[in-house]
RODO-2510 file (C-alpha; in nm, 4 decimals, decimal comma):
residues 314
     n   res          X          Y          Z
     1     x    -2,8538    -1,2845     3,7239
     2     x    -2,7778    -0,9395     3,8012
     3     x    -2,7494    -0,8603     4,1477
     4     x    -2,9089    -0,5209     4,3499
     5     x    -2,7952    -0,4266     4,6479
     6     x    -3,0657    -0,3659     4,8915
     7     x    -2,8365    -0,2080     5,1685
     8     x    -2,9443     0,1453     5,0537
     9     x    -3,1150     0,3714     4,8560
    10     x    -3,1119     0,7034     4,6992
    11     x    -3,3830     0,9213     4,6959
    12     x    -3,4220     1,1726     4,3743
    13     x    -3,6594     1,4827     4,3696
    14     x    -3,6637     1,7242     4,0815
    15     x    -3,7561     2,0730     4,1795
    16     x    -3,8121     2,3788     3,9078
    17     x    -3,9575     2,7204     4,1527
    18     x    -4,1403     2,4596     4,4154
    19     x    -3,9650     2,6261     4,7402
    20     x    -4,2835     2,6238     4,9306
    21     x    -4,3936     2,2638     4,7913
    22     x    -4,0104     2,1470     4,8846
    23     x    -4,1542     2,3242     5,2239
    24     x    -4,4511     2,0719     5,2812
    25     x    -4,3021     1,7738     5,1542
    26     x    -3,9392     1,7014     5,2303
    27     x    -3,9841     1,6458     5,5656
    28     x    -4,2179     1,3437     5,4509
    29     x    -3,9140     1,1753     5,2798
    30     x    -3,6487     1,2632     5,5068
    31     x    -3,8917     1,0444     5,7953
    32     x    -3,9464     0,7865     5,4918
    33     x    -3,5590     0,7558     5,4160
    34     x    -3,5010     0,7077     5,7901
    35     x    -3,8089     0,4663     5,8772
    36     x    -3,6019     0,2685     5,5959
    37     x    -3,3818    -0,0289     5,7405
    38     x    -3,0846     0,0845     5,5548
    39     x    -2,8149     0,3566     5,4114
    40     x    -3,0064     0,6075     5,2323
    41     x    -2,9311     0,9534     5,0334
    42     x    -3,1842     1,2646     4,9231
    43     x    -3,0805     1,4410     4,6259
    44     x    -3,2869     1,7504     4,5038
    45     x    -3,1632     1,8362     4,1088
    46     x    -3,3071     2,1869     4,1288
    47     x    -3,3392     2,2620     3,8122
    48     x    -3,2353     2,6248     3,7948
    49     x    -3,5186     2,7671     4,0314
    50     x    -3,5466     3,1987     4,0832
    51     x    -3,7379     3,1455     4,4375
    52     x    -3,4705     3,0531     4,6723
    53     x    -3,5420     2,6531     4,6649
    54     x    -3,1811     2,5784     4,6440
    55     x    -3,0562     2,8025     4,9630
    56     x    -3,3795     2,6967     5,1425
    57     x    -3,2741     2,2588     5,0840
    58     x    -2,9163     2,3621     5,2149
    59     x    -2,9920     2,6069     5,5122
    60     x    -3,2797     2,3292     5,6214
    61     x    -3,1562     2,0215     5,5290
    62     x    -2,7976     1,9865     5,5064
    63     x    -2,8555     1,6461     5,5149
    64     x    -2,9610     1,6708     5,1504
    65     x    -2,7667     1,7124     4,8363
    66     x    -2,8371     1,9845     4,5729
    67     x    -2,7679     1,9573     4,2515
    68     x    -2,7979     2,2397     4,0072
    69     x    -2,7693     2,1635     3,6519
    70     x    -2,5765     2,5003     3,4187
    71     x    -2,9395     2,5909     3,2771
    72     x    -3,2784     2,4554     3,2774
    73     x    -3,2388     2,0916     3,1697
    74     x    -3,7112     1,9875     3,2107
    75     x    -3,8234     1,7085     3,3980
    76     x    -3,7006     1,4139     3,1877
    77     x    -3,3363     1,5146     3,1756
    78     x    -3,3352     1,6598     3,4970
    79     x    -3,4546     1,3329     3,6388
    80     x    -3,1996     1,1558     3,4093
    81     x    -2,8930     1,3363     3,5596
    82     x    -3,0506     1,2890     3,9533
    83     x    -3,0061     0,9089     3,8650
    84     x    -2,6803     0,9213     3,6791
    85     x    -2,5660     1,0718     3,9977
    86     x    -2,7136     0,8437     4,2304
    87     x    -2,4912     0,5994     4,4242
    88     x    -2,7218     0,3013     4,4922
    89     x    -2,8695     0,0643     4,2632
    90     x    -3,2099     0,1363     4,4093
    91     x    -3,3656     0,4974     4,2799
    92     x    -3,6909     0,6297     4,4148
    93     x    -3,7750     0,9182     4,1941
    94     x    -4,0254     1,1643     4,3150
    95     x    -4,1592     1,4892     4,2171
    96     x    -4,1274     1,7717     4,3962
    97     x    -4,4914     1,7946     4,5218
    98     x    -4,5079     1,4524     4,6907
    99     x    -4,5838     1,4071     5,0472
   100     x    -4,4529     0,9993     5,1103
   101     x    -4,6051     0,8411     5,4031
   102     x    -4,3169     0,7126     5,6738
   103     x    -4,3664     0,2714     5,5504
   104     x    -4,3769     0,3766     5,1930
   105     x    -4,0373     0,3005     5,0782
   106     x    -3,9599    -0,0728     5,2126
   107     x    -4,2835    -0,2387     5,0179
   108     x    -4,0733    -0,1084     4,7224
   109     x    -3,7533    -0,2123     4,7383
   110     x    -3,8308    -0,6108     4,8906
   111     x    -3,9558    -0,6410     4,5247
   112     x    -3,5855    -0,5887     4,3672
   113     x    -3,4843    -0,8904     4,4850
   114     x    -3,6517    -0,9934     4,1548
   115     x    -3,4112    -1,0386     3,9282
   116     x    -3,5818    -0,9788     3,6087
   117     x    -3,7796    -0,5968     3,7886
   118     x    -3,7285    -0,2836     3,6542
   119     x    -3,9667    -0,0694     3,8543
   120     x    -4,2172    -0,0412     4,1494
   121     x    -4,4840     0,2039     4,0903
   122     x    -4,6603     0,3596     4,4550
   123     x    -5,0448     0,3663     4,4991
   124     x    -5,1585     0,7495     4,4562
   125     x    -5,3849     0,9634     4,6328
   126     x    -5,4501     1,3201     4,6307
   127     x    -5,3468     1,5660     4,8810
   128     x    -5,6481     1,5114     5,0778
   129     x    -5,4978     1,1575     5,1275
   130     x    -5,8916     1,0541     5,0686
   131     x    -5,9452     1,0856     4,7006
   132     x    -5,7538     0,7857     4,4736
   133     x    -5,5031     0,9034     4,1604
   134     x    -5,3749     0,6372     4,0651
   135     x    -5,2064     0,2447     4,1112
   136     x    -5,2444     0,0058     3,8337
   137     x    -5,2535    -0,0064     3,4521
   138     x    -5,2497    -0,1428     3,1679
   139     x    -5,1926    -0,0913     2,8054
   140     x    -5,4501    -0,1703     2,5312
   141     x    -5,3935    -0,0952     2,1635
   142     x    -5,7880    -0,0927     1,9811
   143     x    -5,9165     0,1124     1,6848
   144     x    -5,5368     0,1728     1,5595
   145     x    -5,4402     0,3026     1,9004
   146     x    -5,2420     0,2930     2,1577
   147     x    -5,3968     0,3406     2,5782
   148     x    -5,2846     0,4217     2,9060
   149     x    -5,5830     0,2401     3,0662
   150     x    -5,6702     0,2808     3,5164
   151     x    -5,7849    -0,0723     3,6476
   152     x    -5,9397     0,0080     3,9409
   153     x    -5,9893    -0,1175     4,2968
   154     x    -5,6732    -0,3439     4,2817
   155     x    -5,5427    -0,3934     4,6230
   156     x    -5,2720    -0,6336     4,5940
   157     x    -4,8969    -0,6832     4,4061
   158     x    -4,9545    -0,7000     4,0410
   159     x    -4,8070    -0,6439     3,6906
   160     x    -4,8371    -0,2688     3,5885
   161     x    -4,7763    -0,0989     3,1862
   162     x    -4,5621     0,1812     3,3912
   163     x    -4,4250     0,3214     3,7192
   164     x    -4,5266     0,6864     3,7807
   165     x    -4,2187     0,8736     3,6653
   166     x    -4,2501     1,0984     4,0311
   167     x    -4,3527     0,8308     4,2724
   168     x    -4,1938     0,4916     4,2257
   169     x    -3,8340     0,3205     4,2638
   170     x    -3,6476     0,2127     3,9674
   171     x    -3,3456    -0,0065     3,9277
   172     x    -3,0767     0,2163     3,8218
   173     x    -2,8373     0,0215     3,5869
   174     x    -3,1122    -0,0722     3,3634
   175     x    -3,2597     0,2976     3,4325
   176     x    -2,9459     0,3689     3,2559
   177     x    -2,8936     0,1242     3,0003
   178     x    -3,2429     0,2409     2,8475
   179     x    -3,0678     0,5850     2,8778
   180     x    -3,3760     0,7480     3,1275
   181     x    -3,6487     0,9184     3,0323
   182     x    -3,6335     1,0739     2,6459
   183     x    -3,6608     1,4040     2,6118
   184     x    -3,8894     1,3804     2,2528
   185     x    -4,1282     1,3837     2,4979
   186     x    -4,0358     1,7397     2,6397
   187     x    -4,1732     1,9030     2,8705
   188     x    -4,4059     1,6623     2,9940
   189     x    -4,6483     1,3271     2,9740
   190     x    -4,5530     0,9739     2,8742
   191     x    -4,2228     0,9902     2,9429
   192     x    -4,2398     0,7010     3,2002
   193     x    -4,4578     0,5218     2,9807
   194     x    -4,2031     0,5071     2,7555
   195     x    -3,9646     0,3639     2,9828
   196     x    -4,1427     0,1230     3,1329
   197     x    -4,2771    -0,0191     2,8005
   198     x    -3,9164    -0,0433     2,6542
   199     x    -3,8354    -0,2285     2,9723
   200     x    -4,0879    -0,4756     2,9368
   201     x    -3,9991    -0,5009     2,5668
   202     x    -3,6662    -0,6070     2,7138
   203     x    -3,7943    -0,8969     2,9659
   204     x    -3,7981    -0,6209     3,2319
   205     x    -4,0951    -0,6219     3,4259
   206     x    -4,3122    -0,3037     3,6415
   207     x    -4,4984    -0,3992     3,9369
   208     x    -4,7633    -0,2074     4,1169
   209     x    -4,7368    -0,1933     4,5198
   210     x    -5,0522    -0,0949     4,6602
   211     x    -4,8569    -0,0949     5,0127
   212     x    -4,6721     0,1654     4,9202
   213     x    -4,8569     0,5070     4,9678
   214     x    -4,7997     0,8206     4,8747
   215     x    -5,0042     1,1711     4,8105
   216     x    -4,9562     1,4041     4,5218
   217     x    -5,0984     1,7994     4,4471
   218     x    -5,1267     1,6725     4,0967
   219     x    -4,9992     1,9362     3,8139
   220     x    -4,8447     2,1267     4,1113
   221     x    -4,5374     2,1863     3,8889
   222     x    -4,6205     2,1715     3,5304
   223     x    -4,9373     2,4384     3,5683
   224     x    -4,6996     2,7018     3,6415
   225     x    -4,5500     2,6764     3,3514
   226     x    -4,8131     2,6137     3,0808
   227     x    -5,2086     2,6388     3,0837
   228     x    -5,4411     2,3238     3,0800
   229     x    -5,4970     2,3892     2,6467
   230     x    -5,1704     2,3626     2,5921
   231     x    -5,0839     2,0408     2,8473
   232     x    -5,3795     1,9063     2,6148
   233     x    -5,1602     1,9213     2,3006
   234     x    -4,8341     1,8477     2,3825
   235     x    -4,9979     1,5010     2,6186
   236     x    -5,1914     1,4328     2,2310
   237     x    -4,8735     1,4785     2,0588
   238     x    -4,7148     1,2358     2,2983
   239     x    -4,9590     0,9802     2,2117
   240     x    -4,8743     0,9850     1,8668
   241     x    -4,4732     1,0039     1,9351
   242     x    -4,5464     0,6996     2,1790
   243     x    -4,7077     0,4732     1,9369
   244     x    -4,4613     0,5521     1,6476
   245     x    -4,1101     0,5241     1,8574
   246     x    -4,2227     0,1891     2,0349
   247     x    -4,5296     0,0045     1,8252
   248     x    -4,3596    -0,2232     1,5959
   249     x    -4,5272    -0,5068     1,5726
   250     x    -4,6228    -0,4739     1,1519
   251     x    -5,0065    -0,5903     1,1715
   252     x    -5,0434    -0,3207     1,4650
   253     x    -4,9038    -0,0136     1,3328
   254     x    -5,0174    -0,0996     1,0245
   255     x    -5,3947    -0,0816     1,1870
   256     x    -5,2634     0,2323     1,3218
   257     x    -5,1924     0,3508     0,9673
   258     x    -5,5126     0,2610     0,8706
   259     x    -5,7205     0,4138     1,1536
   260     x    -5,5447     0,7503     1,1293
   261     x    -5,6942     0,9558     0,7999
   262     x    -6,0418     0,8259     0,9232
   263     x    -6,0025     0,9695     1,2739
   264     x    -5,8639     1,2508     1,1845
   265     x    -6,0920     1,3445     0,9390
   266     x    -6,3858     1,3247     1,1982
   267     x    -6,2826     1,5412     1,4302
   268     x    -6,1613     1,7847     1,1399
   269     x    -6,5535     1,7526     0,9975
   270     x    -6,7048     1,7890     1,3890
   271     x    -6,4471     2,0764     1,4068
   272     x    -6,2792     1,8592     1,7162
   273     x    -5,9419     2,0523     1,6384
   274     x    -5,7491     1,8853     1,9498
   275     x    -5,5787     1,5739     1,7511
   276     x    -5,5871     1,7236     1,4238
   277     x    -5,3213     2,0367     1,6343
   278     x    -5,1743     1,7025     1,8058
   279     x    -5,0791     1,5136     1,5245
   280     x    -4,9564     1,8379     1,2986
   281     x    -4,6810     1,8686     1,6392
   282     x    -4,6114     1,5264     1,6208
   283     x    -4,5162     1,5435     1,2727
   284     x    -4,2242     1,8333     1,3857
   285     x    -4,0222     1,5419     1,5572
   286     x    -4,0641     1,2262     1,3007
   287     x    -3,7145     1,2403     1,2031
   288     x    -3,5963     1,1898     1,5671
   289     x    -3,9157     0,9505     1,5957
   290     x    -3,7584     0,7305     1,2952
   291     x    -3,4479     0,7134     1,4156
   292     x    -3,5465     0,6128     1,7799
   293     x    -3,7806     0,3069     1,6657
   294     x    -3,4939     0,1587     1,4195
   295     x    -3,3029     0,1266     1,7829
   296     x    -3,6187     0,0137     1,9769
   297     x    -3,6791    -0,2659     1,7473
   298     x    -3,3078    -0,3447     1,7900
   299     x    -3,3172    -0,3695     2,1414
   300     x    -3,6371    -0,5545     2,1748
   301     x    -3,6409    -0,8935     2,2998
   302     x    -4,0629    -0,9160     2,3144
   303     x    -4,3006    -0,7975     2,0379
   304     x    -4,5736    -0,5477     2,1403
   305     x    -4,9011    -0,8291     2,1411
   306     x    -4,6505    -1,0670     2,3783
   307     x    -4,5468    -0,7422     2,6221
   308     x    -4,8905    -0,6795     2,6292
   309     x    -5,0327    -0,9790     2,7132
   310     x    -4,7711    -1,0949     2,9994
   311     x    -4,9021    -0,6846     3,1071
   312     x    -5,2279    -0,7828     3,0968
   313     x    -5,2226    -1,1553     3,2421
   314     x    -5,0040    -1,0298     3,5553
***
């Protein structure tokens, strides 16, 4: 059994040019971290910002440490270096554009006295704090691929496919072990996904907390830096880089095989070009891809139908 302390916590937050959301939202954690019953810290990896976010954490919140990586590492690595540098074995990573209500962090960390947890994922509203994002999911492989699927209206504790990579604690050792978030996902998308799924591969399990509450300006971030056609792609090229790394059960990807010419050749005949542009970028990173799902299968303790189904059956 490997032991967590729950005596503390450290609170991550990955900034890139988000001064003014930094503005409207820190103050949200720093209440959360205190309403906690225990030690805390607030790190912001500000990931080589040009609008003053780093001088504005330090002049109003010396409280919080900065940490400013030599050049622009993207979310994933940036995140991966916030927990590397983390001193408690409970990590709550957020994004830089989420406001935490004050009770939010406690419903989280009472569940890592689990020993066999690997994350707690936070129920997600907008910034309007009316209109639901997300909470629950689950994964579902049909027609040769691979889902992300919402279950709705779920109001208690339950088993979830993934923890939102910017608003959910994660155990840090194991955060590690898995070596964090991988950047073939770069810039953005699936990424926690990823994680999570490896985890449960493992005997590692992600719970949803509906008790714990938090609201999110969604794409606050990543819309500065790309437009929505483009977050289409690389999100569809994801998909494909998702299912190849981490599907290896034979009778699945071999569906997979199977299903791809034919869809593909649809949307290439309804001149649907999304998938088709997906796929082609996809096929840029299958060397890494091949290489990544020889060590996957090695590190596997669960195949993908018997993850899925202790997913599904809670």
């Amino acid at each position: 059994m490997e032991m967590v302390s729950l005596k503390g916590i450290s609170i991550v937050i990955t900034n890139w040019n988000g001064k003014d959301l930094l503005g409207k939202c820190l103050p949200s954690v720093v209440t959360a971290a205190n309403y906690f019953q225990g030690d805390n810290e607030i790190i912001v990896v500000d990931d080589c910002s040009t609008d003053g976010s780093t001088d504005f954490v330090k002049e109003n919140y010396p409280q919080v440490r900065v940490i400013t990586p030599p050049y622009n590492l993207g979310f994933q690595e940036a995140s991966n270096l916030g927990v590397a540098e983390s001193k408690w074995d409970i990590v709550v990573l957020l994004n830089n554009d989420i406001i935490v209500r004050q009770d939010s962090i406690p419903p989280l960390v009472e569940h890592f006295r689990k020993d066999d947890l690997f994350s707690v994922s936070s129920k997600l509203f907008m910034w309007d704090e009316v209109t639901f994002l997300a909470g629950k999911r689950k994964g579902v492989f049909e027609k040769g691929y691979f889902k992300s699927v919402d279950v709705p209206d779920v109001d208690e504790t339950s088993s979830t496919l993934f923890t939102t990579g910017g608003a959910g604690a994660f155990h840090r050792r194991r955060f590690l072990e898995l070596q964090g978030f991988d950047r073939l996902y770069h810039p953005a998308y699936w990424e926690d996904i990823d994680l999570c799924y490896r985890a449960w591969k493992r005997g590692w399990r992600s719970l949803y907390e509906p008790k714990s509450v938090m609201y999110h300006k969604h794409r606050a971030t990543i819309s500065k830096k790309m437009k929505s056609r483009k977050l289409g792609y690389i999100t569809g090229r994801n998909s494909y880089l998702f299912l190849w790394k981490n599907i290896t059960d034979r009778d699945l990807f071999l569906k997979h095989l199977l299903a791809l010419p034919i869809s593909l050749l649809k949307d290439l005949i309804k001149f649907k070009m999304r998938f088709p542009i997906c796929f082609a970028l996809a096929l840029l990173r299958l060397s890494k891809v091949a290489y990544l799902r020889i060590r996957e299968r090695k590190g596997a303790k669960l195949t993908d139908k018997e993850a899925l189904k202790i997913i599904e059956q809670g």
